[in-house]
N, C-alpha and C positions, 0 to 999 in steps of 0.2 A: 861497723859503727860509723857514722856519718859525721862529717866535721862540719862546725858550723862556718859560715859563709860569712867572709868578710868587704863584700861588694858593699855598696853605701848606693843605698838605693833613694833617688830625689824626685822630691812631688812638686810638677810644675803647678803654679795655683789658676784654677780658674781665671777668666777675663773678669768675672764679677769680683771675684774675692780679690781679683788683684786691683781694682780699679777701688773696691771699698777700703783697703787698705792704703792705700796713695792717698785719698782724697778725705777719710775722715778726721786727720787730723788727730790732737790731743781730743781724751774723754772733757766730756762738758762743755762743750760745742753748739750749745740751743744758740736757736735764734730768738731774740729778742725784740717786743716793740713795746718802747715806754712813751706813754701818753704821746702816741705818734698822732699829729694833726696835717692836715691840707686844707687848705682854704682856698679858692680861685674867685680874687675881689671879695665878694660880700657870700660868695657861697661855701656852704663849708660843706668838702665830698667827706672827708673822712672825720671825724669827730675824734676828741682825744681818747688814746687805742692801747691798752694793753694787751701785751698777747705773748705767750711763752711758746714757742714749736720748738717742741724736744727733736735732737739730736737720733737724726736715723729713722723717724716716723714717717707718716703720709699723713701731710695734714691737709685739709681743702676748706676754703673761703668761698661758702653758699650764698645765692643771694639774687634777688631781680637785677635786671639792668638799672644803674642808676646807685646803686645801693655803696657804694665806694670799696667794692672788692678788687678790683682791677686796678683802679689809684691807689690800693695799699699795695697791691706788686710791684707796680712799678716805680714806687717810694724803696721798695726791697732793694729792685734791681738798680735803682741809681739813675733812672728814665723821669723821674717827677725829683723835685725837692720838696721836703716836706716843711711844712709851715712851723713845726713847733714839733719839740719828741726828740727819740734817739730811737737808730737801730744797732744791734749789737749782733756778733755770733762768736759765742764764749765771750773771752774777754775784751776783744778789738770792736771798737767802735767805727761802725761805718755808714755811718749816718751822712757827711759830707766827701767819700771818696765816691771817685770817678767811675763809670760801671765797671771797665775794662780791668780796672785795681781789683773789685771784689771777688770773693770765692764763691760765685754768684752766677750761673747761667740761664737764660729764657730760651723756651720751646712755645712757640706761637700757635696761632691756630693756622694762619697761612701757609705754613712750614719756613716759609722764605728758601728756602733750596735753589744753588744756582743751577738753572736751566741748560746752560752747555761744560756742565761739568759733569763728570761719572758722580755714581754712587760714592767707590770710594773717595775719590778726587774730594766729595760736599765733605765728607764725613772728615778728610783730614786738614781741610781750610783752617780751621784753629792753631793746630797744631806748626802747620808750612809759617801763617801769619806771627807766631811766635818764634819763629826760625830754627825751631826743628827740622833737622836733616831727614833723617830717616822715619817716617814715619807707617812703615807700613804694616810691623808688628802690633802695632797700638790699633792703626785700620781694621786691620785684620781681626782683633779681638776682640772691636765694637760690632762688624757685622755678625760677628759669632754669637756674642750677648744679644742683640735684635734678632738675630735669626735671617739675617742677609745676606748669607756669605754666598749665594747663588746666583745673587745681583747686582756685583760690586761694579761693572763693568758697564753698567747699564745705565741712559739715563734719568732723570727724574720722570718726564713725559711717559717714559714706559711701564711704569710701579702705578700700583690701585693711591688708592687714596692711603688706606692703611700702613702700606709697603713707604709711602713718604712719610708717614707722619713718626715712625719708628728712624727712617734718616734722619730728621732733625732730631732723635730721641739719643740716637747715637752719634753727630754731631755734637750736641751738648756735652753728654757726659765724658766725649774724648780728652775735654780740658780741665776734668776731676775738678770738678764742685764742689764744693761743699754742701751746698741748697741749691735743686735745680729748683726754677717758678714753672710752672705750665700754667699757660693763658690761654682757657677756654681749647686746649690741644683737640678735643675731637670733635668740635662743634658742625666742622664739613663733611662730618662722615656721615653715610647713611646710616640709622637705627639698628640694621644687624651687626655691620661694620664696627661701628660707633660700640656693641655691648663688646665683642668681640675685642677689641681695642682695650677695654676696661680693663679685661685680665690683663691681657699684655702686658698693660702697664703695673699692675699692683705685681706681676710675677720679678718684671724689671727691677722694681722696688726693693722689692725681697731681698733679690739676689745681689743687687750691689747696696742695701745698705744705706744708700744715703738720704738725705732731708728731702722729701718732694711736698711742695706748697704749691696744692690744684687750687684756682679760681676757676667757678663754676656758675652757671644759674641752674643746671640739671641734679633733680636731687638723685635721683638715682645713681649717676655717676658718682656722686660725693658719697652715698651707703657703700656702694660695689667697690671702690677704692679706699676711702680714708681710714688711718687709726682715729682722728679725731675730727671734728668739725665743729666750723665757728659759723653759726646764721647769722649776716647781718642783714642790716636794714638801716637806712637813712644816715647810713657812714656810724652806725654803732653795731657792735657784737650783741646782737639778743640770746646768745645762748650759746655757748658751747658743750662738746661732748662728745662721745662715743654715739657711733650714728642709732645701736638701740637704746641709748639712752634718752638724745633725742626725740627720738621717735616713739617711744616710750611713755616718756613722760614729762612732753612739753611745757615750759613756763611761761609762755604768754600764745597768745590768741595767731599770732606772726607763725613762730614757728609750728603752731600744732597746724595749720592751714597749710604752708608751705612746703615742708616737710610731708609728704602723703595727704590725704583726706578725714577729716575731721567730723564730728558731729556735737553742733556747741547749742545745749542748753541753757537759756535766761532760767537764773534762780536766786535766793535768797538763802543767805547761811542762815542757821535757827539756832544752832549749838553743837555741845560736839559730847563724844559718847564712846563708847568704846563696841568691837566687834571682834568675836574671837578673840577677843582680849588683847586688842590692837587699837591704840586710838583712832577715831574717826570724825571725819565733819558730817553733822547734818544737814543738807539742804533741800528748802523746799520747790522743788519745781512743776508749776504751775498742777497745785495738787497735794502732789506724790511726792512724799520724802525719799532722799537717797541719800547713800554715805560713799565719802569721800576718804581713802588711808591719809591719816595726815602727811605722810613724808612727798604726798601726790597733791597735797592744797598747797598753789601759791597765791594765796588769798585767803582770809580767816573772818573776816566781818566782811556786811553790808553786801552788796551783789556780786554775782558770779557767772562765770561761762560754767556747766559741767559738761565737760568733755570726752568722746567717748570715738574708739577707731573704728569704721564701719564691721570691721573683720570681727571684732569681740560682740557685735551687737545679736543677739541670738533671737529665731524667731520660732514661734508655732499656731497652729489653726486654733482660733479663740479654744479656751477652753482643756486643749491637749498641755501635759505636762512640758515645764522647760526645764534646763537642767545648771543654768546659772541660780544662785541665791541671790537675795537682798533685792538689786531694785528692778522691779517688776512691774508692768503698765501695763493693762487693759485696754481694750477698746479703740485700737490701731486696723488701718486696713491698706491693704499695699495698692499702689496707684500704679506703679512700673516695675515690670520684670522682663531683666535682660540677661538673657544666656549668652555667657562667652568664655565658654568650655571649661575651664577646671573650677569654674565656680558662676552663681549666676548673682549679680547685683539687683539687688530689690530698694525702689524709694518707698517709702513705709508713710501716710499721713499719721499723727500722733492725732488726739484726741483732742488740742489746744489749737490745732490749724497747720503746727509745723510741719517739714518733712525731713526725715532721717533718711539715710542711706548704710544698706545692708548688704556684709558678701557674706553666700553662705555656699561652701566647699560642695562641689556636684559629688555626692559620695555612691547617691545611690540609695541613701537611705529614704528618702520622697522625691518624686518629681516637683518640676518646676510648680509653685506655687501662684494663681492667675491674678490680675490685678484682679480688685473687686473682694479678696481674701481677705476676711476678718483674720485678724492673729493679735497674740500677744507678743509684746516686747521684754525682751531681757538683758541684764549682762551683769556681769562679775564684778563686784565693787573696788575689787584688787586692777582692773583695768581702766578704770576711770579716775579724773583730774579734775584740777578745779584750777581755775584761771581768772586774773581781776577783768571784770565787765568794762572797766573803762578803755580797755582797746578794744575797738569793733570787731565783731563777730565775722568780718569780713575781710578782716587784714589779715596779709600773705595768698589770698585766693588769688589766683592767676587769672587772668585774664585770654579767653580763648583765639 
């Protein structure tokens, strides 16, 4: 008969879960910004800003250059003062302390990394400058969490781009934050580097738990990371959200552009009606009525953008059946077809002069379709939007 074991067996905690635990603090911990303003003289970067970042999310601030995403970080970080407003995280108000006071770190796009210092030597500068004796347990378990502990030895000069921008990532986090800011962090990376890096970071996130508030102009990086996301524009939030919400189902002409590619029809609302026994809008575009789900009209009178994602746009040889319902046009012929491999992009002329733009999945089921190709047009009324025409049709298109 076996006796049972009275050894007391102890579980050391990960470097993540230990560092989320240090650093998160009592629950209800958002960060807050109440009608946060900047003005510099007559100009106003940031416009007054509300904005809740919950507690333990990945939120990212999208947006062109110019747009006052960067001036609200480092209003966060304690690097700007701001004109007018409060910032809060939970109940302490840290709108007027000094950066060094707040539970607040930045990870740059530079890395800033001192040059004649080791790997670990960067990584425990925080901690030495606070006067920390010992800090090499703490060292040691930020290179573990980045994945550097093969490099600690090493200078900065000698690590890729990537391999530095995870030092400053662990630098940072060594002095438990509460909300790290990342400014633009992978903007010096190359494109493979750079997606590559994406995970990294959103794994980092995970794993320790805490606040991370990305500033970005790249939408991609802001889908591939954020729980949440705020597009501004001209120092105001035009829209936050979940990035397929988003993406989804745009509320003005800025982020449906900005946000991925768009296809924005001039039309007139006529009335509204019901589909599948779902309310809808009708509008008439140049012609041809289409319906709009109401929960996807941000606009109900007078003119409209209707908005449509290339990818939902469905096409066929005049005449051959399509397999979207509802709204349906005639009389289109493609002008451009460009194959680039898992799908080939087609510019479509509509029958009014415009031109649309279509991806359609290489599956196999027809080859590439030639310019010159009569077809029809389709798509799914549950994928389309309606948007007020008074913002240009051209606002949030980037510029090449």
């Amino acid at each position: 008969m076996s006796q049972a074991s009275d050894v007391t067996t102890t579980v050391v905690p990960s470097p993540a879960a230990s560092l989320a635990g240090s650093a998160a603090g009592p629950a209800g911990r958002d960060l807050r910004l109440c009608q946060l303003e900047k003005r510099f003289g007559g100009f106003t970067a940031v416009q007054p800003l509300d904005l809740v970042v919950p507690q333990g999310s990945f939120f990212a601030l999208l947006g062109p250059s110019g747009c006052g995403k960067t001036t609200t970080l480092r209003m966060v970080a304690g690097l700007e003062t701001p004109t007018a407003g409060t910032i809060t995280i939970g109940e302490a108000d840290i709108t007027y302390e000094k950066p060094y006071r707040r539970p607040v770190n930045t990870v740059f796009q530079n890395y800033a990394l001192f040059p004649h210092l080791t790997i670990e030597e960067n990584v425990a500068f925080g901690l030495k400058r606070r006067g920390v004796k010992d800090t090499r347990k703490a060292v040691a378990d930020m290179l573990e969490l980045v994945e550097l502990t093969t490099q600690a030895v090493k200078k900065p000069a000698q690590l890729s781009g990537g391999q530095q921008q995870r030092v400053a990532l662990a630098r940072a986090l060594i002095n438990h934050p509460e909300v790290l800011l990342l400014d633009e962090p992978l903007g010096a990376l190359d494109l493979k580097l750079r997606r590559a890096m994406q995970l990294e970071l959103k794994r980092i996130q995970t794993d320790v738990g805490l606040t991370f508030v990305h500033v970005t102009h790249d939408q991609e990086e802001a889908m591939t990371m954020a729980d949440t996301i705020a597009v501004m524009n001209a120092g105001r939030v035009e829209q936050m959200g979940s990035p397929g919400e988003l993406y989804d189902n745009p509320e003005t002409t800025f982020v449906a552009n900005f946000l991925g590619q768009s296809n924005l029809i001039a039309g007139e609302i006529v009335g509204k009606d019901s589909l599948g026994g779902e309310p809808v809008f009708k509008v008439d575009t140049h012609g041809t009525t289409v319906s709009i789900p109401e929960p996807r009209a941000h606009v109900t009178t007078g003119r409209a953008w209707v908005g449509i994602r290339p990818e939902k746009v469905l096409l066929a040889p005049q005449g051959e059946p399509l397999d979207a319902p509802g709204n349906h046009i005639e009389g289109a012929v493609i002008v451009d077809a460009s194959f680039i491999g898992v799908s080939t992009q087609y510019v479509v002329r509509m029958p009014w002069g415009q031109e649309l733009t279509a991806y359609e999945q290489n599956t196999g089921k027809r080859g590439v379709m030639p310019p010159g190709t009569r077809v029809d047009v389709s798509w799914d009324p549950a994928f389309a939007f309606l948007l007020d025409a008074s913002q240009d049709a051209l606002a949030g298109v980037e510029e090449e």
